[in-house]
C-alpha positions in Angstrom: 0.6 21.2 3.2 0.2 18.8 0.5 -1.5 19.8 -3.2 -4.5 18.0 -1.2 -5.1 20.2 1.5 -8.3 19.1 2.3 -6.9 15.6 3.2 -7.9 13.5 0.7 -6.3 10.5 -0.9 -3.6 12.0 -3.3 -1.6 8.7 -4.3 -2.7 9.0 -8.9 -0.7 6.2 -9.6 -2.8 3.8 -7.4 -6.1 5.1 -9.1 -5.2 4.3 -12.5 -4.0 0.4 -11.7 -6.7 -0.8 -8.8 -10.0 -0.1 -10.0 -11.2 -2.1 -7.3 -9.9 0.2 -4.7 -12.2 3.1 -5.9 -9.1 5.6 -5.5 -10.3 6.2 -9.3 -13.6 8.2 -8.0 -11.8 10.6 -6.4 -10.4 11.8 -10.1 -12.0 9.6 -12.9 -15.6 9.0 -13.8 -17.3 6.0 -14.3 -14.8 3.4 -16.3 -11.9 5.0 -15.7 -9.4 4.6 -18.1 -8.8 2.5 -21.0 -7.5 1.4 -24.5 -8.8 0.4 -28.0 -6.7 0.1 -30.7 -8.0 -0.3 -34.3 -5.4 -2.0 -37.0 -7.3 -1.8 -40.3 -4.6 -3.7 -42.5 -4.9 -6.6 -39.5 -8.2 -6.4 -39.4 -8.1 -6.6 -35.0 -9.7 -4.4 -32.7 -7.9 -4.2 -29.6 -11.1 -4.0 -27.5 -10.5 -5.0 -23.9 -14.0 -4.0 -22.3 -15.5 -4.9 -25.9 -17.5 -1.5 -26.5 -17.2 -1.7 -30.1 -19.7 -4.1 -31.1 -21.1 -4.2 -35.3 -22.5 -7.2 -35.2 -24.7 -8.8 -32.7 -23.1 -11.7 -30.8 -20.2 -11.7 -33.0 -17.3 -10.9 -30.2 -13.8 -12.3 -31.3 -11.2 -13.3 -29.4 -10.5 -12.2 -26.1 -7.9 -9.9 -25.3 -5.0 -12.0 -23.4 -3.1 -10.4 -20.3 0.2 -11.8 -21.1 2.4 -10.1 -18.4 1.9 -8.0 -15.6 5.2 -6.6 -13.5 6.9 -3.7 -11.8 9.3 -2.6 -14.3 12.7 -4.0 -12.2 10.6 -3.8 -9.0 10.3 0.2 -9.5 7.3 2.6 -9.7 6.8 1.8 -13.6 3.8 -0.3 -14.2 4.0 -3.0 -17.3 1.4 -4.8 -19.0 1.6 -6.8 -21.8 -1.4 -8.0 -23.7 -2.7 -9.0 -26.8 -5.5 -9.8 -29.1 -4.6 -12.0 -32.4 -1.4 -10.6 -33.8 -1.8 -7.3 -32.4 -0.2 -7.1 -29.2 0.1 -3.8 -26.7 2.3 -3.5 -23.6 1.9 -0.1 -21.1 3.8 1.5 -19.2 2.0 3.8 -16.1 4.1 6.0 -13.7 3.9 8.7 -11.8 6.1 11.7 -12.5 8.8 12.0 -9.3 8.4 15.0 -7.3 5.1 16.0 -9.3 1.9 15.7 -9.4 1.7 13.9 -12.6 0.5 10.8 -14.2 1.8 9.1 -17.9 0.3 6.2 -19.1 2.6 5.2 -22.2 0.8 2.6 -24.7 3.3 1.1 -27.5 1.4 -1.6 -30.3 3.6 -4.1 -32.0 2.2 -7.5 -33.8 3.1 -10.5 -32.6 4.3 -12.1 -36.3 7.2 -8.9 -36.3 4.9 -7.7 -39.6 4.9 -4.1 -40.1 1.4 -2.3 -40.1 -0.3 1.1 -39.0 -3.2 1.5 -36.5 -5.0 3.7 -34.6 -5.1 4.0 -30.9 -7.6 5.7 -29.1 -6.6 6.5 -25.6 -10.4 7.0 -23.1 -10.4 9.0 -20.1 -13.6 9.2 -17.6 -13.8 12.6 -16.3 -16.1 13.3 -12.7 -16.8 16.7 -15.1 -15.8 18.5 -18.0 -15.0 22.3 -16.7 -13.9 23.6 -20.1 -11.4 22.4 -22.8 -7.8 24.2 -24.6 -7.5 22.6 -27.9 -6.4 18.7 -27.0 -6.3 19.6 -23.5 -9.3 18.9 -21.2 -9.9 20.0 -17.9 -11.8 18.6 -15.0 -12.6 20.4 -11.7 -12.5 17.6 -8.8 -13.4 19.9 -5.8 -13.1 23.9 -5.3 -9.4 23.4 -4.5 -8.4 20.5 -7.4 -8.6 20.5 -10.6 -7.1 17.6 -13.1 -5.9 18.3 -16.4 -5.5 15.6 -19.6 -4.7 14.8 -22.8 -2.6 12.6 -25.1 0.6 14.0 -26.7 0.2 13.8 -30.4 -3.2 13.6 -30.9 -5.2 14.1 -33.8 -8.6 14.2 -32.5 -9.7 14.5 -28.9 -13.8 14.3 -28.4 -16.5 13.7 -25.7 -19.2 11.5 -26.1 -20.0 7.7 -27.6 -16.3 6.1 -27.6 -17.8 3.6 -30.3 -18.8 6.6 -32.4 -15.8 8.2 -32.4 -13.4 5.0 -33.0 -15.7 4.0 -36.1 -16.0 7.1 -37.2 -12.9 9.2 -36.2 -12.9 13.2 -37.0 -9.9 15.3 -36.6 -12.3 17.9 -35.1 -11.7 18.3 -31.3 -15.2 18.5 -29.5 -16.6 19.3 -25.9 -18.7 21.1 -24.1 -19.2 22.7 -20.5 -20.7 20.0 -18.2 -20.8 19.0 -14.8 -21.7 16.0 -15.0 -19.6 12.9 -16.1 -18.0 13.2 -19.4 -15.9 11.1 -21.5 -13.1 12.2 -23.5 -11.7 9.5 -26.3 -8.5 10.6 -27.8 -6.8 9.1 -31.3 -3.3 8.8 -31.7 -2.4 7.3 -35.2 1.3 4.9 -35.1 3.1 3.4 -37.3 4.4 -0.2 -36.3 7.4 -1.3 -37.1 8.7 -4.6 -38.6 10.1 -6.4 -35.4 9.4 -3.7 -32.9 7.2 -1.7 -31.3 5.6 1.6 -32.1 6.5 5.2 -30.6 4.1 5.5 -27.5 1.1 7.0 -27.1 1.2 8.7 -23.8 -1.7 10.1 -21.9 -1.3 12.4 -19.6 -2.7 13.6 -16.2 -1.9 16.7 -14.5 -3.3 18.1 -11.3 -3.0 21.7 -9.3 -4.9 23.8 -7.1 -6.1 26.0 -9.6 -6.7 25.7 -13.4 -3.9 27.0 -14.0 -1.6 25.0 -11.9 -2.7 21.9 -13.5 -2.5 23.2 -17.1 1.0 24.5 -15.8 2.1 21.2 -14.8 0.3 19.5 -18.1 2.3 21.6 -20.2 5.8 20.8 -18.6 5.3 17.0 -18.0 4.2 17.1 -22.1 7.3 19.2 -23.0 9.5 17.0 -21.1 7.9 13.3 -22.5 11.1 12.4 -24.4 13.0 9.9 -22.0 10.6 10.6 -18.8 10.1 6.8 -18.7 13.9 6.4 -18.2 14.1 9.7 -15.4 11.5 7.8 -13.9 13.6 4.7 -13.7 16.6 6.7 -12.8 14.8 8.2 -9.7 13.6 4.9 -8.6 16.9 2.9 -9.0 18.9 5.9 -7.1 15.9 5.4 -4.0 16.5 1.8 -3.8 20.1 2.3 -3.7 19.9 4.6 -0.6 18.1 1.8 1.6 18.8 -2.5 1.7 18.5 -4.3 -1.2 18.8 -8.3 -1.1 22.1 -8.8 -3.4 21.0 -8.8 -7.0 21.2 -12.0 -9.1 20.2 -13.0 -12.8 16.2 -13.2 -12.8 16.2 -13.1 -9.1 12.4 -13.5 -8.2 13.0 -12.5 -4.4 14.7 -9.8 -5.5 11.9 -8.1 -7.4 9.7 -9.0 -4.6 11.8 -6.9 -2.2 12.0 -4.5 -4.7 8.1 -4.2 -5.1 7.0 -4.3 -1.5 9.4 -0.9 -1.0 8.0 1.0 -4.1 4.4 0.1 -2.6 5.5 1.2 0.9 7.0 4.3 -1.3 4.0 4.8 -3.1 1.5 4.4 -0.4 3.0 7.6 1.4 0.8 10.5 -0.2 2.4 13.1 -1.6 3.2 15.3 1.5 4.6 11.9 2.8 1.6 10.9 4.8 1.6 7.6 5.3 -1.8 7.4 3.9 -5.1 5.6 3.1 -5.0 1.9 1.3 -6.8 -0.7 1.2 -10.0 -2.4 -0.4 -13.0 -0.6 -1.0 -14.9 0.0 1.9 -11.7 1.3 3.3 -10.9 3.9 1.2 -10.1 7.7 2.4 -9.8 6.2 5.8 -6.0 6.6 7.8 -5.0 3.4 9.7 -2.9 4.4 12.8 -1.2 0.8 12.9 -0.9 0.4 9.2 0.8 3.2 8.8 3.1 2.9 12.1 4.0 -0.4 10.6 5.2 1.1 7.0 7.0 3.7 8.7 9.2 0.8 10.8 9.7 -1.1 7.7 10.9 1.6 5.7 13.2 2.7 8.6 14.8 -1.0 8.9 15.3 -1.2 5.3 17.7 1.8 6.0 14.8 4.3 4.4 15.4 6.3 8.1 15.0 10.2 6.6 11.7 9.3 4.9 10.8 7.2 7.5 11.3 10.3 10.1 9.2 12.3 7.4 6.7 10.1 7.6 6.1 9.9 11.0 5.8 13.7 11.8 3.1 13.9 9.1 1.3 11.0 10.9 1.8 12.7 14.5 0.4 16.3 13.3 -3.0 14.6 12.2 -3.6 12.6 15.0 -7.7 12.8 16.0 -7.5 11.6 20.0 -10.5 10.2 21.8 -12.3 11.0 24.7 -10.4 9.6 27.1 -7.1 10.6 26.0 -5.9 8.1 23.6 -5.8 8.1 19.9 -8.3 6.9 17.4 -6.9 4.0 15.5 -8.5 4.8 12.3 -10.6 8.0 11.1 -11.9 9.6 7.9 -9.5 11.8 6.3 -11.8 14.0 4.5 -14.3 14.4 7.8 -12.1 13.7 11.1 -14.8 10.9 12.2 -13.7 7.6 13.5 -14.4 4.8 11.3 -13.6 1.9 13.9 -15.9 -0.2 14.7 -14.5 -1.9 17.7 -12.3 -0.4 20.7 -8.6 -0.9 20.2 -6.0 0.4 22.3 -2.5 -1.0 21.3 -2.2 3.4 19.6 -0.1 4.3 21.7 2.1 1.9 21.9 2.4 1.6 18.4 3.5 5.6 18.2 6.2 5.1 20.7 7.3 2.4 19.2 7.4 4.1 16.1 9.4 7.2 17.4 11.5 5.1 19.3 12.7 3.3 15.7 13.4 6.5 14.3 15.8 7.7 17.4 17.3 5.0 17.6 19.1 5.4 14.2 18.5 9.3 13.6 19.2 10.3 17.3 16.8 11.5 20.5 16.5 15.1 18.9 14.7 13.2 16.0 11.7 13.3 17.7 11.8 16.5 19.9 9.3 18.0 18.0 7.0 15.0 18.6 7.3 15.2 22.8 4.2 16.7 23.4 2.2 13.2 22.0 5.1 10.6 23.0 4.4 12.1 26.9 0.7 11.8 26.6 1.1 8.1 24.8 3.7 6.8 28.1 0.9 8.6 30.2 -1.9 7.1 28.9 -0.4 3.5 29.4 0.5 4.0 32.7 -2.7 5.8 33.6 -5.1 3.2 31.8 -3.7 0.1 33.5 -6.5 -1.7 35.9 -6.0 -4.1 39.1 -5.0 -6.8 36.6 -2.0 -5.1 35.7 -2.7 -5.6 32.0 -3.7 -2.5 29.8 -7.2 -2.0 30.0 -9.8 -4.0 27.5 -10.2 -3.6 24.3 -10.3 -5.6 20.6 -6.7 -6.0 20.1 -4.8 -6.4 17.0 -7.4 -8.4 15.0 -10.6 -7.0 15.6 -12.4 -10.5 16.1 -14.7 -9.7 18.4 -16.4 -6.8 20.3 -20.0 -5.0 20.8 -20.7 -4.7 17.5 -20.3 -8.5 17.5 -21.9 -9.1 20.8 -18.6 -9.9 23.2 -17.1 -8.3 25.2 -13.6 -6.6 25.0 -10.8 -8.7 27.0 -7.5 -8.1 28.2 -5.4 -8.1 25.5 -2.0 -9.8 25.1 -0.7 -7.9 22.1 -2.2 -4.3 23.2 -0.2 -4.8 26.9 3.1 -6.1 25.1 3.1 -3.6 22.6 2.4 -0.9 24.7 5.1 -2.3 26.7 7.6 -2.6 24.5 7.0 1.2 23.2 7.7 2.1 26.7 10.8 0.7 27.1 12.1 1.3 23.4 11.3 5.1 24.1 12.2 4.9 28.0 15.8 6.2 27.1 15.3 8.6 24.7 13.0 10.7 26.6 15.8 10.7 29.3 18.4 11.7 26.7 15.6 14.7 26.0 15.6 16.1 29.5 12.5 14.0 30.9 14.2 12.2 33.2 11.1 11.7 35.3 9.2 10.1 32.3 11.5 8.4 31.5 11.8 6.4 34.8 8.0 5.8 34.4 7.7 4.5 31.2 10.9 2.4 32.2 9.1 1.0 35.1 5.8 0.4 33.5 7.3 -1.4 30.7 8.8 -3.9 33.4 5.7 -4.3 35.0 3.5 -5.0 32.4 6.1 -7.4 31.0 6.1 -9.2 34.1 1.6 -9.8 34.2 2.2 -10.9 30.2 2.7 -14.4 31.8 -0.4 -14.8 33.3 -2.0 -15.3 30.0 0.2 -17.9 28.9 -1.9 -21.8 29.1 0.2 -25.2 29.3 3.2 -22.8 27.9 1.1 -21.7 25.0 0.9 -17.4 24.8 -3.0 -17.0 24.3 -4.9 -14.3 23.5 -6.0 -12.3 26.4 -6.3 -13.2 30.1 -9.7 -14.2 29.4 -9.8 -16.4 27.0 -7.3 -19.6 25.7 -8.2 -18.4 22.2 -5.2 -17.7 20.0 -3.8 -14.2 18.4 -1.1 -15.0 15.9 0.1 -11.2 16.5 1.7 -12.1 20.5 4.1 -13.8 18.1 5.7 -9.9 17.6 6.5 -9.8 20.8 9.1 -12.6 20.3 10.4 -11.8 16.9 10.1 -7.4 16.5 9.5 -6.2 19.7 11.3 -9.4 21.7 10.1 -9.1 25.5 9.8 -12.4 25.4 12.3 -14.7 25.4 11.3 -18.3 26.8 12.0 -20.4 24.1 9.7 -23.3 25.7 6.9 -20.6 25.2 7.7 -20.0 21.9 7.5 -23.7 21.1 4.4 -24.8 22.5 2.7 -21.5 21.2 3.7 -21.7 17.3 2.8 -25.6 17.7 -0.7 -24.6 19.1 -0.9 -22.0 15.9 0.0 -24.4 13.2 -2.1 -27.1 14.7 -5.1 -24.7 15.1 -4.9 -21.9 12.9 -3.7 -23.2 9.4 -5.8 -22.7 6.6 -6.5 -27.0 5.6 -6.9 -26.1 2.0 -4.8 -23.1 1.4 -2.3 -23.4 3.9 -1.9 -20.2 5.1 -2.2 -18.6 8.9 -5.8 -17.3 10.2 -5.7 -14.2 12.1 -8.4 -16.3 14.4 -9.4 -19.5 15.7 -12.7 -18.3 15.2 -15.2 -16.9 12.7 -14.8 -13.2 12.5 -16.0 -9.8 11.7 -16.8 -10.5 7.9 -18.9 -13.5 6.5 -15.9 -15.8 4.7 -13.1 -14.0 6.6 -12.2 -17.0 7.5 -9.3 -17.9 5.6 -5.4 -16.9 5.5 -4.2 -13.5 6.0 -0.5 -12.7 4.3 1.3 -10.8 7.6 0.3 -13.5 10.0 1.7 -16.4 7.3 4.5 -14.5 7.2 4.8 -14.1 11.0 4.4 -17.9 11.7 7.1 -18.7 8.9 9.5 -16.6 10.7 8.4 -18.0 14.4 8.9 -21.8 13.2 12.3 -20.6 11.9 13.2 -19.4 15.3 12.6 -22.7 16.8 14.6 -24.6 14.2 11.8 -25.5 12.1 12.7 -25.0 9.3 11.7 -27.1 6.1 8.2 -25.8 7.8 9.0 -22.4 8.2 10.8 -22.5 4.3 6.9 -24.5 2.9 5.0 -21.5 5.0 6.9 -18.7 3.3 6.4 -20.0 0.0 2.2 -20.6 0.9 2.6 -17.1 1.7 4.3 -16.5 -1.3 1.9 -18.1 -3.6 -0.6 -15.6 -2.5 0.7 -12.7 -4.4 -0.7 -11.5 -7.4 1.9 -11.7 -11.0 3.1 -8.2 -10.6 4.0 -9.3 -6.4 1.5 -7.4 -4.6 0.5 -9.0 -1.6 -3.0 -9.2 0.0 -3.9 -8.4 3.0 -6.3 -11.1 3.4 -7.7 -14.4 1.2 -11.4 -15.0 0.3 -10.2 -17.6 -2.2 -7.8 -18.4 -4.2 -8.9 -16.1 -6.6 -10.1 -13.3 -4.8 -8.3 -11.3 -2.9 -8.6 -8.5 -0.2 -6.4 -5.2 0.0 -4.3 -6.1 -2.9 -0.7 -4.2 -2.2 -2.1 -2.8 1.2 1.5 -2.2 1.7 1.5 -2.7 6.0 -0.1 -6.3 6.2 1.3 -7.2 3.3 4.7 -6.1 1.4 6.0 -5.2 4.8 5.4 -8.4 6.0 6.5 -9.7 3.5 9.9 -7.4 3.7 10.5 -8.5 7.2 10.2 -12.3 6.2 13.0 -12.0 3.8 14.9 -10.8 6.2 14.4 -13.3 8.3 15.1 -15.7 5.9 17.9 -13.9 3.6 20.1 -12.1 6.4 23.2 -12.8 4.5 21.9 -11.5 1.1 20.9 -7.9 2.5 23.5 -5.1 1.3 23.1 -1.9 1.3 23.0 1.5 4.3 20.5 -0.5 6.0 23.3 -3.8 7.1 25.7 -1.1 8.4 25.3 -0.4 12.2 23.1 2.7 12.6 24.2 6.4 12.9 24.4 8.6 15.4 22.5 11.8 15.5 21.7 13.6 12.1 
């Protein structure tokens, strides 16, 4: 069991950097966490969220956000900023191995001048349970509790941040509340001529009990000195075990690459669940597919033991419908489905999953799993109707349904997906002993591979059998899970794509021809930009396939997170929702860089572990 055992979203570093994603309920109060920094002899207050206001109207200038980046492409979060010649980069990570959080804030002025300032470190707690001299203590639920402070400080008190960073007192206050609190710390530097200060680090903790997180407090504080560099150490040492794209000077892909594995990483939860992300609305919710396809990307990156991990932790939580099949996405916290429309490419997805992980780790990989792989190749073969196709559902994309007023169709991508996890698992079953299901799942991949034509329209791979709509996500079924092969196909399907589904403005890929579930979801979605890049370079187009890749590029934020979906230009969904987006994003490079990759992943892959 994880430290969350009541199956809640566990992944601190994400709460402190997306505000927007609302992970920061689940530990902070309201406002989260932030920064002021007062330098008297400059006569500059640092004042991001501008709280500290002494005269009406008169505001200053605005604090800049000058860079924002993945230390190397590694789970060490940078930002740079600055307000006249104060400037303050930070650094945020999350301790390896531990459930702990630093955020490390270092002040330096931009002239190189040396001064002294005050920096006061505020912390939103959901309560205040009791307090230990600097330390504060927050109980989250009857099995969490969240511990904090800043190392070094000489002051820590609840109440008006303006009143305590006007009028600062060495006293440390608090009292017993249950309600939302906020704690404002002061950490005094000195800044040095041409550099910056020694950090101010605040720190998060979090346990079971009281004591577990003032246990783990006390240890991440005693061990401060150089954490930022064991942090980098652990990161650089994880990269090297999987593919890497071979290094160069500034190498902008390479950071990418970099940044969509730590998100992958980081998405896991800290039992190695490969857990809940995504936008607001989302959040606390498990996504069977999304977290099927981190699970394949980190295993073709040459990530396989984690990969394997990950897996397992998926299978055991599993929440199965009605009628035998699995629910594609459910509240973690309270079991319930959250799925609004009737999907059924699950169990596909799973074998497909398991069937990547025996391929490079061996059959007995996923011996333990036989039990769900058996009922996933039954359910396929025993939900097929007289069309041969996989019985109707959404599909992929979710673009229509009852809640939309249509009716569910016979799905291209759930039939090809399902058969392709049949055939991908066909052998290792056999190699298990279940000969017998294994012969099935072998036939009824052939079969259902064979009725895939049927929905094809002058050579073009539509949607469904129903409808000559188009689903950008059949292209899969040429490119990962290749059951197709007719290049003609290919052709006059990517044509019918680019000619019908690219954004006019943005010039990225729609995940529809048609309007769909949300009001202005109309517009480009990363995974299938990235999935149309690689189709055109299959069929040799490629100065089209190179301008697509770098639209889908141009979508990611400064630091290289990739959204799952465009409102604007400016407004993204699911920012670093690491499945639709850095793996994506991972798989188009690739594609497009095969002769770069180095690393365990390019060798061929081993046998049994």
């Amino acid at each position: 069991m994880g430290l969350w055992q009541d199956r809640r979203p566990a992944d601190v570093l994400r709460q402190v950097f997306y505000p927007t994603f609302d992970l920061a309920a689940e530990c902070l109060g309201e406002g989260g966490q932030y920064l002021v920094v007062d330098d008297p002899a400059e006569r500059i207050l640092y004042d991001p969220l501008g709280l500290v206001q002494e005269v009406a109207g008169q505001l200053g200038e605005p604090v800049s956000v000058d860079r924002v980046r993945f230390v190397e492409g590694t789970g060490i979060y940078e930002v740079q900023s600055h307000k006249g010649n104060l400037k303050v980069r930070s650094f945020t990570w999350a301790v390896p191995g531990r459930p702990a959080l630093v955020r490390a804030f270092e002040v330096a002025t931009l002239k190189g001048n040396a001064s002294t300032a005050r920096l006061f470190p505020s912390v939103g707690l959901k309560s205040l349970a009791e307090t230990e001299g600097s330390i504060y203590l927050s109980r989250l639920s009857e099995r969490r509790w969240m511990a904090v402070t800043a190392a070094g400080a000489v002051a820590a008190m609840t109440g008006s941040p303006t009143r305590i960073i006007r009028h600062p007192s060495p006293l440390v206050t608090g009292e017993h509340a249950s309600v939302p609190t906020r704690v404002t710390f002061r950490v005094d530097r000195s800044l040095p001529a041409g550099g910056y200060s020694e950090p101010a680090q605040l720190v998060l903790a979090f346990g079971r009990s009281r004591d577990d997180a003032l246990k783990e407090l006390r240890r991440t504080v005693q061990g401060i000195t150089g954490a930022r560099a064991a942090c980098q150490r652990h990161w650089t040492q994880w990269h090297a075990q999987g593919e890497l794209l071979a290094p160069a000077p500034g190498d902008e892909l390479d950071y990418l690459w970099r940044v969509s594995m730590t998100l992958m990483r980081t998405s896991l939860q800290d039992d190695l669940l490969p857990g809940p992300v995504g936008f607001l609305p989302y959040q606390g919710n498990l996504w069977v597919r999304d977290a099927v396809l981190v699970v394949g990307a980190l295993a073709r990156a040459g990530h396989v033991g984690l990969a394997h991990q990950s897996l397992g932790r998926l299978l055991e939580i599993l929440h199965r419908r009605p009628d035998g099949n699995f629910f594609f996405s459910y509240n973690l916290a309270t079991g319930l489905p959250t799925e609004h429309s009737h999907e059924n490419d699950t169990t596909g997805l799973i074998l497909t999953a398991a069937a990547d992980v025996a391929e490079r780790l061996g059959p007995e990989a996923v011996r333990a799993h036989l039990p769900i792989l058996a009922q996933s190749v039954r359910w396929i073969l025993e939900h097929r109707d007289n069309t041969g196709f996989v019985e109707p559902c959404s599909g992929i994309s979710e673009v229509f349904g009852p809640h939309l007023g249509q009716d569910p169709e016979h799905m291209v991508w759930t039939s090809g997906i399902s058969a392709w996890g049949l055939r991908a698992i066909a052998r290792h079953l056999v190699a298990l002993g279940e000969t017998e299901l294994g012969r099935r799942a072998q036939e009824g991949a052939t079969q259902l591979r064979t009725v895939l034509g049927i929905a094809q329209r002058n050579q073009v791979l539509c949607r469904s059998l129903e409808s000559a709509a188009l689903d950008p996500s059949v292209l899969h079924l040429f490119l990962d899970y290749p059951l197709l092969s007719d290049p003609e196909v290919l052709r006059a399907t990517v044509e019918a794509m680019m000619r019908r589904l690219k954004d006019p403005v943005l010039g990225g890929i729609w995940r529809s021809d048609q309007l769909v579930t949300e009001e202005g979801d109309l517009r480009p979605w990363s995974h299938y930009t990235f999935l149309l890049a690689r189709a055109l370079l299959r069929v040799n187009r490629r100065a089209e396939a190179r301008e697509l890749l770098e639209v889908g590029l141009s979508f990611r934020s400064e630091c290289g997170l990739i959204p799952e979906l465009l409102y604007s230009r400016d407004m993204a969904r699911a920012p670093g929702l690491s499945s639709f987006g850095q793996a994506s994003l991972v798989d188009a490079l690739r594609a497009f860089y095969p002769r770069r990759l180095t690393g365990p992943a390019s060798a061929p892959p081993s046998g049994p572990a």
